[in-house]
Structures are given as structure tokens and as C-alpha cells.
C-alpha positions in Angstrom: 29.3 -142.9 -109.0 29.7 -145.7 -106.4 28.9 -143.4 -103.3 25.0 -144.2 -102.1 24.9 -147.0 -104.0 25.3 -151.2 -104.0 24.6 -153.4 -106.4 21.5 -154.7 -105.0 19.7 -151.5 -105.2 20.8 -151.0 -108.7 20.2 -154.5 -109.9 16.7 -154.1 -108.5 16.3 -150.5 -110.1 17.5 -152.2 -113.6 15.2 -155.0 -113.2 12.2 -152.8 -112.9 12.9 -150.8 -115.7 13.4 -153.7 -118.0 10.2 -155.0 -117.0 8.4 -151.8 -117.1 9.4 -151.7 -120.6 8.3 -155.3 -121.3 4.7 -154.7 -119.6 4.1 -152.0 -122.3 5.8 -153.8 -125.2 3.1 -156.4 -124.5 -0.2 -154.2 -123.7 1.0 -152.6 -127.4 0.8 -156.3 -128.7 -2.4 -157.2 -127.3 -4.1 -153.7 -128.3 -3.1 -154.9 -132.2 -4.9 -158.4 -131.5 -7.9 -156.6 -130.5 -8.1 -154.3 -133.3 -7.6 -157.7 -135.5 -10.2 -159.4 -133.3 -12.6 -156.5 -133.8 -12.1 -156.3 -137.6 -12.5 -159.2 -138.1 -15.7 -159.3 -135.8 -17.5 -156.4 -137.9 -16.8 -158.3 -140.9 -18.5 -161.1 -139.8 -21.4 -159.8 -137.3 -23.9 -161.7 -139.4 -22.1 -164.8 -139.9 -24.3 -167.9 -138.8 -22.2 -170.4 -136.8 -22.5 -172.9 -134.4 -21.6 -172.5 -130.5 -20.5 -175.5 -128.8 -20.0 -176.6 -125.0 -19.2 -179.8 -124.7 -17.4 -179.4 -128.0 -20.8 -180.4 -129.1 -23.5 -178.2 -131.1 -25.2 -176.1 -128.3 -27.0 -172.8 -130.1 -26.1 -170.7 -132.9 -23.8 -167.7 -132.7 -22.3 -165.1 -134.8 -18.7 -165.9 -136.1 -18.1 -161.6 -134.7 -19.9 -162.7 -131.9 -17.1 -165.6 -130.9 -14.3 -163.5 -131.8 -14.9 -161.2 -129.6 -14.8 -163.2 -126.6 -11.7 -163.4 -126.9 -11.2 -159.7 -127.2 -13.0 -159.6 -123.1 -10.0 -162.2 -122.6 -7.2 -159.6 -123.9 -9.1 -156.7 -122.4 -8.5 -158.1 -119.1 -5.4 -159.3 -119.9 -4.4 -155.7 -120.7 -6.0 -154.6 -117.2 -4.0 -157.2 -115.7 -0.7 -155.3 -117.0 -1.9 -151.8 -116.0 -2.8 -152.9 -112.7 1.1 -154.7 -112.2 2.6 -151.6 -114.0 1.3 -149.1 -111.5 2.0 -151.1 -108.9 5.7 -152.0 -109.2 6.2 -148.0 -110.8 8.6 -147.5 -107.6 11.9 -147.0 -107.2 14.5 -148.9 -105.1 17.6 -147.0 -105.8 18.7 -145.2 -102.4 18.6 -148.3 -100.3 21.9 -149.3 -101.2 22.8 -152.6 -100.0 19.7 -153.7 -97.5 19.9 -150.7 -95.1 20.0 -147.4 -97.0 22.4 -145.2 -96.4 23.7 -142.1 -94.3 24.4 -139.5 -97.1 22.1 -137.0 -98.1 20.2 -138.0 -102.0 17.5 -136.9 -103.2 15.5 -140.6 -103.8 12.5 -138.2 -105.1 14.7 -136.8 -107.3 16.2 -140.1 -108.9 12.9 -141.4 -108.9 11.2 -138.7 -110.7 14.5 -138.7 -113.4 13.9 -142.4 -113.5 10.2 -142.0 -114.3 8.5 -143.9 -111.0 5.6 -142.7 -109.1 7.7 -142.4 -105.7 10.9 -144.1 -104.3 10.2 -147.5 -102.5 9.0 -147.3 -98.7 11.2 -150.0 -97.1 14.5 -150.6 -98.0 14.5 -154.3 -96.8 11.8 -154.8 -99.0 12.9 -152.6 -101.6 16.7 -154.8 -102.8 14.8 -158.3 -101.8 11.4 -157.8 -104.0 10.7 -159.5 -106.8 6.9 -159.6 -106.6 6.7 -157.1 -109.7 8.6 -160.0 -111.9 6.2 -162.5 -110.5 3.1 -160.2 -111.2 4.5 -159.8 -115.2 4.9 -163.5 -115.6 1.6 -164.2 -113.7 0.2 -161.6 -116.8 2.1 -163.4 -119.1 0.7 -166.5 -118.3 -2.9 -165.7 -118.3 -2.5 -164.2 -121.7 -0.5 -167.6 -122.6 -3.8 -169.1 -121.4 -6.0 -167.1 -123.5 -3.5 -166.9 -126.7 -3.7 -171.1 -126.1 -7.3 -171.4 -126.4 -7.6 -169.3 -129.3 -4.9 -171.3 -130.9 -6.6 -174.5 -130.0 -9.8 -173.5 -131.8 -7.6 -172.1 -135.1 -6.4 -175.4 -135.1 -9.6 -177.9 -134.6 -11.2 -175.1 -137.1 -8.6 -175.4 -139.7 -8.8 -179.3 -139.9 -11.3 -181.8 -141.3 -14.4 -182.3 -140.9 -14.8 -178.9 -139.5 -12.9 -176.7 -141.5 -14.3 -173.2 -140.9 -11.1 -171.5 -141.7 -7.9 -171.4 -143.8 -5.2 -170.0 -142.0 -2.5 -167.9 -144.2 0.2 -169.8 -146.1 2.9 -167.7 -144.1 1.9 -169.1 -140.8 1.2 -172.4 -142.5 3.8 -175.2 -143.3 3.3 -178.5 -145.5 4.4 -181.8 -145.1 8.0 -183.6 -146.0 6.3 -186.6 -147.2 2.2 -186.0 -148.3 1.7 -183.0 -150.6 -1.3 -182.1 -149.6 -1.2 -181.1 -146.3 -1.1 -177.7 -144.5 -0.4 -178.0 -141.4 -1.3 -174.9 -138.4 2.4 -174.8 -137.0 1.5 -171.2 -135.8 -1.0 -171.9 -134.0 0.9 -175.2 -132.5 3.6 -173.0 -131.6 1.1 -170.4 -129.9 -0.2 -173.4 -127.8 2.8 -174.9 -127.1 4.8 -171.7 -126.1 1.7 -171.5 -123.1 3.3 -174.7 -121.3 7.1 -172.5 -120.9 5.7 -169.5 -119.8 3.7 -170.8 -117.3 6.8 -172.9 -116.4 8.7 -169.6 -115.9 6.0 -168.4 -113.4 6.3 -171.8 -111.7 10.5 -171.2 -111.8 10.5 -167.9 -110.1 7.9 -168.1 -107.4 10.0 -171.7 -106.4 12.9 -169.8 -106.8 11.6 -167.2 -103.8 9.3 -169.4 -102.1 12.4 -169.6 -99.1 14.6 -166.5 -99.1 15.3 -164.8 -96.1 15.4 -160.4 -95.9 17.3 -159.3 -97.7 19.5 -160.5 -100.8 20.7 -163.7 -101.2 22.1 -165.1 -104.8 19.5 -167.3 -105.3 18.0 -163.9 -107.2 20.5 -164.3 -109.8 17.9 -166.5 -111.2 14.9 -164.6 -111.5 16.0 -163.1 -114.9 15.8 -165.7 -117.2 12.5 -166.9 -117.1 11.5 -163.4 -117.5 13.4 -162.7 -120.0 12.1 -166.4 -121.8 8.8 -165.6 -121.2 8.9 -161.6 -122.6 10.7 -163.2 -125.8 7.7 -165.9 -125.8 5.5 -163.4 -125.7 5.7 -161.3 -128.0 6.4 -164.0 -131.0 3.0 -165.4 -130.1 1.1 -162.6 -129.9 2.6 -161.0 -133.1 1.3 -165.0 -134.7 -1.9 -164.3 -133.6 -2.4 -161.2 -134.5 -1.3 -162.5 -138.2 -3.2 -165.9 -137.7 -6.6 -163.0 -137.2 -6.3 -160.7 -139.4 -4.8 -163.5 -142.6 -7.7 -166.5 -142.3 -10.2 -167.0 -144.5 -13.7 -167.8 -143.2 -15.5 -170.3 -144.5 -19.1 -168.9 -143.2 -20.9 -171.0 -146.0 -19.3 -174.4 -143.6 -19.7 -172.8 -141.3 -23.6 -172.2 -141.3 -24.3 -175.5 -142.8 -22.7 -177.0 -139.6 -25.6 -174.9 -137.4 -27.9 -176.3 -139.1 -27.4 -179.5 -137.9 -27.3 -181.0 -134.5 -30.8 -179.1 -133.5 -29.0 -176.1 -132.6 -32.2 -173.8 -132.3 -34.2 -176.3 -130.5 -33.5 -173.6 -127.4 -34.8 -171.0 -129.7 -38.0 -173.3 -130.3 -38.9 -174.1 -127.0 -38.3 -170.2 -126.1 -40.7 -169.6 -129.0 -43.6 -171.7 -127.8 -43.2 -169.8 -124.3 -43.3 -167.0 -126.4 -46.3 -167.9 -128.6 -48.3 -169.8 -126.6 -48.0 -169.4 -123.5 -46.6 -172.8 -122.4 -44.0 -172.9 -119.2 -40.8 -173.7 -120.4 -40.6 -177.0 -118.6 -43.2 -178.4 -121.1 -42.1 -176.1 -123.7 -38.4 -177.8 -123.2 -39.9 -181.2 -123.2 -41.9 -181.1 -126.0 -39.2 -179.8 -128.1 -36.7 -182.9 -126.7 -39.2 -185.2 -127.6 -39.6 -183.5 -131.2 -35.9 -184.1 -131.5 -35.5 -187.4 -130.5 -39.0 -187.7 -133.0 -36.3 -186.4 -135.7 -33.5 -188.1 -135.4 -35.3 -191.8 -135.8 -36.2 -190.1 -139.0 -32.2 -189.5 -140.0 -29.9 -187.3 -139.8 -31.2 -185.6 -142.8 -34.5 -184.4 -140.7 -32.0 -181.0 -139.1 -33.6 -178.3 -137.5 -36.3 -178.0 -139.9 -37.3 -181.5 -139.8 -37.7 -180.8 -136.1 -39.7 -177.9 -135.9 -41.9 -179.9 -139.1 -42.7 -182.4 -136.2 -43.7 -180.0 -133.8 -45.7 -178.4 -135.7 -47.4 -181.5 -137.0 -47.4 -183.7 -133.8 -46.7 -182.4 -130.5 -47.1 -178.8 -130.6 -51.0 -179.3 -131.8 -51.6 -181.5 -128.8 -49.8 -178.8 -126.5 -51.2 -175.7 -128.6 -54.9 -177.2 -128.0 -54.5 -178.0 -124.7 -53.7 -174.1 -124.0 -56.5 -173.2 -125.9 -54.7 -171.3 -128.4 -54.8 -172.0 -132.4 -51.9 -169.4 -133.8 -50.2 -171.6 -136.4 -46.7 -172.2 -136.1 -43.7 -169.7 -137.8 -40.8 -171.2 -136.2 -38.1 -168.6 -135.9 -35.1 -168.7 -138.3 -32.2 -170.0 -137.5 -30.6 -168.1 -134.4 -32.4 -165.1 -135.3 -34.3 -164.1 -131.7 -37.2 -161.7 -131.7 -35.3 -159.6 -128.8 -31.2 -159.7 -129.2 -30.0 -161.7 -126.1 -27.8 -159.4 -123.5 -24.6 -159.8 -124.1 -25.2 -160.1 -127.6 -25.1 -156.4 -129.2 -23.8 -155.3 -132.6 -20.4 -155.4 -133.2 -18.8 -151.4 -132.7 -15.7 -150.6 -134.9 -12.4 -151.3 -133.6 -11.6 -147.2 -133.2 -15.2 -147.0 -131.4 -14.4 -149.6 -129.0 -10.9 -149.0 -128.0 -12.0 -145.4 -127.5 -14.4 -146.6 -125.2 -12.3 -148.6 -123.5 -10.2 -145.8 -123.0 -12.4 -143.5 -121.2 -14.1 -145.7 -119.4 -10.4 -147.3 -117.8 -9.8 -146.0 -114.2 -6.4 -144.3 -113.7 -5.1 -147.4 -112.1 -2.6 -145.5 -109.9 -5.3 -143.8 -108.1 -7.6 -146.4 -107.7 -4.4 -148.8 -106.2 -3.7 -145.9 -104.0 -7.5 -145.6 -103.1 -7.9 -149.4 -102.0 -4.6 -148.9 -99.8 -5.9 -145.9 -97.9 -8.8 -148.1 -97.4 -6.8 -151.4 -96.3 -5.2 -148.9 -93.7 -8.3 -148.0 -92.3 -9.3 -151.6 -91.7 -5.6 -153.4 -91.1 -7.3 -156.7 -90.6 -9.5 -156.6 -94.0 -12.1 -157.3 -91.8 -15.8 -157.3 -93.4 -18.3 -154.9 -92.2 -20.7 -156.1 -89.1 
């Protein structure tokens, strides 16, 4: 069993298995967060909420329409993974220590039994890679990026003065001291789990940042923030996924809180474009000085105390001006006479993971593809 073989070239071949394995463990995991997210998005496809930048009332937005932002977010996530699957799917064994070796194997053979696409090119290369380790922990830690963010809202959404949400009592903990609290440990845990992962990508690519072809022992050390980050991983996905599909939406909060802050003052000013015929410099500063008319009148003036004022004040001025008398029907609440791009009814979760699965490239191909091309053109130079 020895003959042909060292353990560099096995260790690498073990390696690359275990990862393998651990790439499809976690597109599996992200493919039951989308189907939550998407659920959960059809549910709520007419639920009025506010969108923020700023962390500040911007325009309204569907509660389906937020989730599934963060369903583009795992979508590429899961590209991410096919792309770095196909890409490491080759197979060291046969280089033996660093130079390969003078009896006759079959490397197609043991690669094929092995399940890889082809045996490795160089053996050099081949016992002193570690790029497809690097590649899964740069995935996980773009996912721990995107799994954060969604934690970070679960959280601001689950506390006061928001809340928009209740998350389930088994993700949920209380306080030793004060009864009444429920606090979004989950979701903390999600968050904080980001920071190690991304520390294991930071680990590993110091760890190879100065090694010499071929093997040196340094390597011993490139398991263990994989293996951290894997275990990572897949206990915050599996949260999320729970966190999803478990909370209870408070879309009655949540539409009361869109209709404050002026949130369709956008939609105002797109309606006097619309209506009549105004550019949409004046259009946008008649509607800022109709809301700065409404808030010396209190915070209780809202979006209809705003659109009151145009009506009443500046929009006759503006309206005569144009020579046009159509009387006002401002529009209701985010509701757009065209639906914006980008914007479309929510598809079912079967619908849209059906789609995504004809539409995916077979990544092996298309890697190959962009190699022959690279070939052609050894310097990537741009066309003259």
C-alpha cells in the first residue's frame, strides 16, 4: 500500500475530500435558508414596511421584498461554492512526495475511483496547494458576512422601539436577573461566529503567505481553522434558517413605522412628474419644502399631512404655473402606478430554485472555457 505513495500526496488527497464534502454540506444549508427566505417572502409580498439607508426611513418596501435580498446574498454565496468545488475537484495522489514517481499507476484511474474531474497537472503544485482550503474559507466568510447582516437586522428588529419581529422562544434566552427580557442570543451568536471565521481565513492565508515548493510543516496548520470554520458554519446557518422560518412578523408595526418619517415623499415628487408634467428638480423641491412645511406642524402631520400641504400650498402654485388644473390623488402609500424593476412578485420557493437551477452554468465547463481562453491570451491582455 506504501509503493507510489508519500504522505504528502495522501494528506493533500484527504484534505480535498474532506473539504469537498464540507462545500456541499454547506450549499445544502444555504439551499434550506433560501427556501425559508422565500416562504417567508410569499407570505409577506404585500406587507408595508419601511426601507432605510442611513438606518433612517428612506421609501417603503415590502417585508417579501427585504427578505429576499438576502436570498441574492446566499444565491451567490452558493455560486461562490460551485465555482471552488469545481475548481479544486482534482486529484493529487500519484505525486508522491514532491516529484512523482517512476512506477507505472493509473492517476486517471484513482482519480475517477476517487470521484475528481482529472488528476492534478503538476506535482510541485499538487502536495504544496492549499488554495482550495483558502477558496472554502474565503466562501465561508462571505456567507459569515451575509449570515451577520441578517443577524444584525433580527436583532435591531426584535428590540424596542422597533420591534417588527418576535423571534422563537427556542432561539431566544431570558435574563438571570429581569423577568421580562428575551434576549436574541441566536442571532448574537450568528453575528459573533462572522468575526472567527473570517479569523480562520486570515490564519491560513498568513500561514502560506511564505512557504517555499514544496511541503514544509508549517501545513500542519491549515486544518484547524477549517475545520473551526465548517463547524461554525453549519450551527449558524442551521440558526438562521430556524430564526426565518420561527419569527413572528409584526406587519401591523411594521406599516405604522412607514408611515412616518415621509417615506413616500419620493413617490410624491415622482407623482407630480407624473401628473403634471413638472421636471423632477422642482418636483423634488417642492415636495422637500412640503415636508419641512410638515414637520413645523408636528410629528403627527406623517405622510398625509404632507401631501395635505402640497396639495393646499405649493403644488397649486406649481400646478398653475404649468398650466394644468387635475386635482391632486396622491398615491397610496408605496403603491407605484408601474412596479419598479427589481421589484416583481414574489415566485414560490419550488418555482424559484427550479429556476435557478436551469438557468446555473455547469461550472466545470465554463472554468475550463475561461482557461482555454486565458491560454490564448497568456498575458490577460485587453483587446486593442
Amino acid at each position: 500500500l506504501h509503493t507510489a505513495r508519500s504522505r504528502n500526496d495522501q494528506v493533500a488527497t484527504d484534505f480535498r475530500l474532506w473539504v469537498r464534502d464540507a462545500f456541499t454540506q454547506m450549499d445544502e444549508g444555504l439551499a434550506a435558508l433560501q427556501r425559508a427566505l422565500v416562504t417567508r417572502a410569499g407570505e409577506h409580498a404585500a406587507s408595508i414596511m419601511p426601507g432605510f439607508t442611513h438606518l433612517q426611513t428612506a421609501q417603503p418596501v415590502t417585508l417579501g421584498h427585504h427578505l429576499m435580498a438576502y436570498y441574492e446574498m446566499f444565491r451567490r454565496d452558493r455560486a461562490r461554492i460551485a465555482d471552488a468545488r469545481a475548481r479544486m475537484n482534482e486529484c493529487p495522489l500519484g505525486s508522491a512526495a514532491l516529484a512523482g514517481t517512476g512506477f507505472p499507476i493509473d492517476r486517471e484511474a484513482t482519480a475517477r475511483a476517487l470521484g475528481f474531474d482529472r488528476p492534478t497537472a503538476n506535482s510541485l503544485d499538487a502536495v504544496s496547494d492549499r488554495d482550495f482550503a483558502l477558496d472554502f474559507l474565503w466562501s465561508c466568510s462571505a456567507t459569515a458576512l451575509h449570515l451577520s447582516r441578517l443577524a444584525e437586522e433580527l436583532i435591531l428588529w426584535a428590540r424596542q422601539p422597533f420591534p417588527f419581529l418576535r423571534l422563537p422562544d427556542s432561539l431566544s434566552t431570558g435574563s438571570s436577573i429581569m423577568p421580562q427580557k428575551k434576549n436574541p442570543d441566536a442571532a448574537e451568536l450568528v453575528r459573533g461566529h462572522s468575526g472567527r471565521v473570517i479569523g480562520s481565513l486570515t490564519s491560513l492565508m498568513i500561514t502560506m503567505k511564505g512557504l517555499p515548493l514544496a511541503y514544509s510543516k508549517d501545513m500542519q496548520d491549515d486544518k484547524p481553522p477549517v475545520f473551526e470554520a465548517a463547524s461554525l458554519m453549519g450551527l449558524s446557518i442551521a440558526a438562521m434558517t430556524g430564526m426565518i422560518a420561527g419569527a413572528t412578523f409584526n406587519t401591523d408595526r411594521m406599516r405604522a413605522a412607514a408611515e412616518l418619517g415621509y417615506a413616500t415623499a419620493t413617490d410624491l415628487a415622482d407623482w407630480l412628474v407624473r401628473q403634471a408634467g413638472i421636471p423632477f428638480r422642482e418636483a423634488h423641491h417642492i415636495t422637500g419644502a412640503a415636508v419641512k412645511l410638515a414637520e413645523s406642524r408636528g410629528p403627527g402631520a406623517g405622510n398625509g399631512g404632507m401631501m395635505r400641504i402640497v396639495a393646499t400650498c405649493g403644488l397649486a402654485l406649481a400646478l398653475a404655473g404649468c398650466g394644468t388644473v387635475s386635482p391632486l390623488t396622491p398615491p397610496e402609500g408605496a403603491k407605484a402606478p408601474d412596479a419598479p424593476y427589481g421589484a416583481a412578485a414574489t415566485p414560490s420557493a419550488d418555482e424559484l430554485l427550479r429556476r435557478e437551477a436551469l438557468a446555473a452554468p455547469e461550472r466545470s465547463v465554463e472554468l475550463r472555457r475561461r482557461s482555454e481562453e486565458r491560454q490564448d491570451d497568456p498575458f490577460d491582455l485587453p483587446p486593442e
